[in-house]
N, C-alpha and C positions, 0 to 999 in steps of 0.2 A: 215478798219473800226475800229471805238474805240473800248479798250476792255470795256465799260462800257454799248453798246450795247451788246457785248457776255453776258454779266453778267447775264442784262436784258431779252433776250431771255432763258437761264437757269433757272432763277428764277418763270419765267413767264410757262414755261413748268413745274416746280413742281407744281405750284397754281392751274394749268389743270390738273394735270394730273389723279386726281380722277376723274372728270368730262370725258376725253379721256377713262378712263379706261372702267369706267359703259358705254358710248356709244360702246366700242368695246364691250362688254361682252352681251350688250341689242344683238347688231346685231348676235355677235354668237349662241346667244340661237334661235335667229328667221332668219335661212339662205333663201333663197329662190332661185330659180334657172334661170337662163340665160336668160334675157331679160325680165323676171318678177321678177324684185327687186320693189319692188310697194311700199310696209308697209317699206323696207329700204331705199327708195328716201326720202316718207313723214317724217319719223323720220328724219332724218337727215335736210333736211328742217324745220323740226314743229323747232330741236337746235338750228338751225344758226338763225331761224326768233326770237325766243327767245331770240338770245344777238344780235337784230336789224340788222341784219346783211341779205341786201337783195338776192336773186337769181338773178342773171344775165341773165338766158335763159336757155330753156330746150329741149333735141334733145333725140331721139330714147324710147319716150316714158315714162323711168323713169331716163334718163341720166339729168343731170345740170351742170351749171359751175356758180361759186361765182368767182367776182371781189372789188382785193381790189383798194385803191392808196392813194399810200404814202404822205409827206405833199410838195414835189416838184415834177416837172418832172423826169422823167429819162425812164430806155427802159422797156420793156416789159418781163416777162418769165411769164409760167406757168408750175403749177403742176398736178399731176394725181394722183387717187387714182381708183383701180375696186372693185366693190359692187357686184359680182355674187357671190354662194356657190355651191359646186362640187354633183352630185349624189352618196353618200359617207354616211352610218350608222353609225354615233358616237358610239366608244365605250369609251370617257372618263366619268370617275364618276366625275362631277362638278356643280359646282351650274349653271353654265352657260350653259353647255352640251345644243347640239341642242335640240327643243321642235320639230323641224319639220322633222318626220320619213322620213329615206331615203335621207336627207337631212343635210350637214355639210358643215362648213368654214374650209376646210380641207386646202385650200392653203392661208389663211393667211388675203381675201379681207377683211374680218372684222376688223385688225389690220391698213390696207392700210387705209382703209376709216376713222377710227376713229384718228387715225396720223393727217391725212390732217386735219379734224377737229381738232385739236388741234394747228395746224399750223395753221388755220384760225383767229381763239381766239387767240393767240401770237400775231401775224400779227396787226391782230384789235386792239388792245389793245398797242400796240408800233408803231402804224401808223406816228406819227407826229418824228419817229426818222429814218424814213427810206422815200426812193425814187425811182418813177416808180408806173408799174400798178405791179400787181401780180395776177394772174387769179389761178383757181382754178376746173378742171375738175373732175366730180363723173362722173363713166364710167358704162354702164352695160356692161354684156354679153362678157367680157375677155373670159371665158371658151368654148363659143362654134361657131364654124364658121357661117358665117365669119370676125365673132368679131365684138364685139362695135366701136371699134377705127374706123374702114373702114366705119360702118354706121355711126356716128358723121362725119369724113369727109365727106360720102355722102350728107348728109344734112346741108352741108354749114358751121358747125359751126366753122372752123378758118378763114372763109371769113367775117364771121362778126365780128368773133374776134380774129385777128390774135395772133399767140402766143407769138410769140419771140423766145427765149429758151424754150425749154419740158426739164422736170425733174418727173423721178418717181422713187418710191424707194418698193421693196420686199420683204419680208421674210426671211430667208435665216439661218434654224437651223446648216448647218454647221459653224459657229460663234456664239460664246458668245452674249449676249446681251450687249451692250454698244459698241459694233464695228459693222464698215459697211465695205465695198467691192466695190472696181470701175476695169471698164476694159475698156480704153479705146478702140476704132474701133470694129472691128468685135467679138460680144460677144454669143451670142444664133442663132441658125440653125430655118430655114424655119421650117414647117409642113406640109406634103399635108396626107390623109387620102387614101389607097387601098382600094377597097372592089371589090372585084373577085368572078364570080361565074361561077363555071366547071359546063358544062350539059353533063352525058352520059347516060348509057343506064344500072339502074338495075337488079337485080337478085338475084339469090341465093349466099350465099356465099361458097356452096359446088361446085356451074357450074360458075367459073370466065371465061370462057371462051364464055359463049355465054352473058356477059356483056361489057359493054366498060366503065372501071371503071375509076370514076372523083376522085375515093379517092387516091389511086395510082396516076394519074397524080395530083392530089393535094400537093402529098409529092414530087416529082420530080419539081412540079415549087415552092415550099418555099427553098429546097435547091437549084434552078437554079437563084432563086433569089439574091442568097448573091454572086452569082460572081458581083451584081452590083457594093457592097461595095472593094471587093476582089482583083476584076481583071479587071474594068472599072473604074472605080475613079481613078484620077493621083491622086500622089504619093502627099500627103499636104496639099488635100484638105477634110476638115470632111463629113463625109458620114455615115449613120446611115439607112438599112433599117431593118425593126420589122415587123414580124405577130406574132398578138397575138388573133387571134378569127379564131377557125375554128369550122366548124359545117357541119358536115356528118353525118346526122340522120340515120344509117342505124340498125344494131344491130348487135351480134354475125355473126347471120348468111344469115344478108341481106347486099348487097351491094347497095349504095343509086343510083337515078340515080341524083344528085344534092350535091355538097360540096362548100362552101361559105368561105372564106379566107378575112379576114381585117387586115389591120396592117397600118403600116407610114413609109415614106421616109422623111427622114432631110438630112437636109446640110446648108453650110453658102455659099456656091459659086451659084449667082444666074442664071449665061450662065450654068452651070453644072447641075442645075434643070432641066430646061427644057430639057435639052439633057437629061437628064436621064427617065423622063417621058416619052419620046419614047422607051426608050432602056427595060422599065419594060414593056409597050406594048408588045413590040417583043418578048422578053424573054418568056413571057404570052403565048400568041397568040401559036407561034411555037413549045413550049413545049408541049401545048396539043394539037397541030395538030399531032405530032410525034406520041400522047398519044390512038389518035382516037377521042377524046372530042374536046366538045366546048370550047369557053371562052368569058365572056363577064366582061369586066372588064372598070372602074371607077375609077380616079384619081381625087377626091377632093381635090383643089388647096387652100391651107391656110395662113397662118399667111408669108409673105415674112421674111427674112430671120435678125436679131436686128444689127444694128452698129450701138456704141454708137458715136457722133463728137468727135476727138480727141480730140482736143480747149479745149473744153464744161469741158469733162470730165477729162479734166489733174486739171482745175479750179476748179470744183467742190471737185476734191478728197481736191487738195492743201486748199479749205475751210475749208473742212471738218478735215483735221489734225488741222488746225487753230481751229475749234471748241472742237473736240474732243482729241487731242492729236495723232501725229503720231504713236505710237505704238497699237494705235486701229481701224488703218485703212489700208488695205490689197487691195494685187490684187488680179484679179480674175481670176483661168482659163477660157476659153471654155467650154460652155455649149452645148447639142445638145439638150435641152428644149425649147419650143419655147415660145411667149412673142405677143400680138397682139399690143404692144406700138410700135411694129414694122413698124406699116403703119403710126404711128404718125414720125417716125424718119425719115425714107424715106423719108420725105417732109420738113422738120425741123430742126436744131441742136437740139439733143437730149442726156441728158444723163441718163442712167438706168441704179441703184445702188443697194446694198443687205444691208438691214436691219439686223444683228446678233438678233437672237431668243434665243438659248442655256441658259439653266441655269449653271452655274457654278458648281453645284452640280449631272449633266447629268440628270436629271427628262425632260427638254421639248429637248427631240431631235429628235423624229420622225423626219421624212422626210414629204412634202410639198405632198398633193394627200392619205393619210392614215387616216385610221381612230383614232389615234390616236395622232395625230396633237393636238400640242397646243403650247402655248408661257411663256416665262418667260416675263410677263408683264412688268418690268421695260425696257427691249428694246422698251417699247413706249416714252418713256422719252426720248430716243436718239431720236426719229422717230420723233417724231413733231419735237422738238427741233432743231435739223438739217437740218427738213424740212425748218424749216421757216429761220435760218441761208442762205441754200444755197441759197433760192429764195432772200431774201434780198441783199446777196453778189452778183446775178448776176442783181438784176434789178435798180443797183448803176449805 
């Protein structure tokens, strides 16, 4: 493509980009939580109807998708952006700081979202120098199982409107702002959710002998657990299990008859999941039979496991240096975070890319889930900008 379309998408992302900015800032002040983005559908709709810009359809409530199309034929992609905000108590002093207690865009959706809108406005606005459709997905409920993506495919929505190529792009404070990150194939690990509960039999804690203690077998199955990682997992494949909530109400000197254990199993190998979700059964099971205890345990089965298309993603990075220049464009390790655009790629050529956050001066580098999270705002400039770049580059 000519460099006098690059120019024009450039130019076009600074003219937005105040407009991009105030909508990321409106939505971070007002987060809302998981399947109730309601006041952030309507704003974001009340925008796009503002610069004529219709809705195309709306799935899982407050989910939508905008379609544009270019001044010829050509194929199809579309983009993503998610609108959920985490249960996370802001602690930044800003003018923008959440207004809703208990409530923050600690992972970034407010930056995702107002991106794409800006990528919309680009798009719009330089329509008659580009070709193809370009679609446009607002997502809820990325944060809580079993994800917005799985319910938008439930309800049809690439049956009506098929996508072509999926492209989304993240956050990603380990980079500077002005640089992004690709990986192609296998990039982020499954999630399934534990929650375990040992029954035995309390007491005192001066007579353990006439209890049958689930705290004790509690501690014996979180360490019999990590042989999953340890000593069951071949050797190359990533493996990740975590407990991180245990709760034994008991006190000094009571022992409970009831101790509760949550945590997560990752991985990127998906015959290896399922094997493994029997093998924590057993592991379970058998350790508090040894124990004298119960166990009754629960494998919430989550987000499937992210790979980006090779193809997709070799293209897209190779864009994106063409846009941004190759020294501001990286690979990416392995992640064992998980990603619910996951169930969008399983069905799709997909690629999922990192947005650099970081101020040059180290002020925005929290990490993604804190309360302390925040952005050097000019990596929005890259975020539309690229957006709408890579979508134009593929739906040539």
């Amino acid at each position: 493509m000519n460099e006098s379309l690059k120019e024009n998408i450039r130019a076009a992302a600074r003219t937005y980009f105040p407009l991009t900015r105030d909508i990321r800032r409106h939505l971070h002040r007002n987060p809302e939580p998981s399947f109730s983005e309601f006041e952030t559908s309507a704003f974001l709709k009340a925008k796009l109807e503002e610069a004529g810009i219709p809705i195309a359809g709306t799935w899982v409530k407050t989910g939508f998708m905008v379609e544009l199309k270019g001044a010829k034929p050509g194929k199809t992609v579309t983009l993503r952006a998610d609108m959920d905000a985490l249960p996370i108590q802001e602690s930044n002093n800003t003018e923008y700081a959440s207004r809703n207690a208990g409530w923050m865009h600690a992972c970034g959706h407010d930056v995702h979202s107002a991106c794409q809108m800006g990528a919309i406005f680009i798009l719009n606005e330089l329509r008659e120098h580009w070709s193809g459709t370009i679609r446009f997905v607002f997502q809820p409920g990325e944060e809580v199982l079993p994800g917005g993506a799985s319910l938008m495919l439930r309800e049809g929505m690439f049956e009506q409107f098929p996508p072509g190529n999926l492209i989304a792009q993240h956050v990603f404070p380990e980079l500077p702002a002005g640089h992004v990150g690709f990986r192609p194939g296998q990039y982020m690990a499954s999630t399934d959710e534990l929650h375990i509960t040992i029954h035995g039999k309390g007491g005192h804690g001066a007579l353990p002998h006439t209890t049958k203690d689930p705290v004790l077998a509690a501690a014996q199955v979180i360490v019999a657990l990590q042989q999953i990682a340890s000593r069951k997992t071949k050797p190359g494949v990533h493996t990740v299990l975590s407990i991180g909530k245990v709760i034994a109400n008991g006190a000094t000197n009571v022992i409970p008859a009831e101790v509760q254990l949550q945590g997560t199993f990752r991985t990127l190998d998906e015959e290896w999941r399922a094997e493994a979700h029997q093998l924590i059964d057993s592991i379970v099971q058998n350790t508090c039979l040894a124990s004298g205890v119960r166990a009754e345990i629960e494998i919430r089965k989550g987000y499937p496991a992210l790979s980006n298309d090779v193809e997709l993603t070799k293209k897209c990075k190779a864009a994106a240096e063409d846009f941004l220049g190759s020294d501001r464009v990286h690979d990416l390790d392995i992640r064992m975070t998980a990603e619910d655009f996951a169930w969008f790629a399983q069905r799709y050529p997909a690629c999922f890319y990192r947005l650099g956050t970081a101020s040059p001066d180290g002020k925005f580098t929290s990490g993604v889930h804190t309360n302390t999270f925040d952005i050097d705002e000019d990596a929005m400039l890259t975020g539309s900008g690229l957006m709408a770049w890579l979508a134009i580059s593929e739906s040539h």
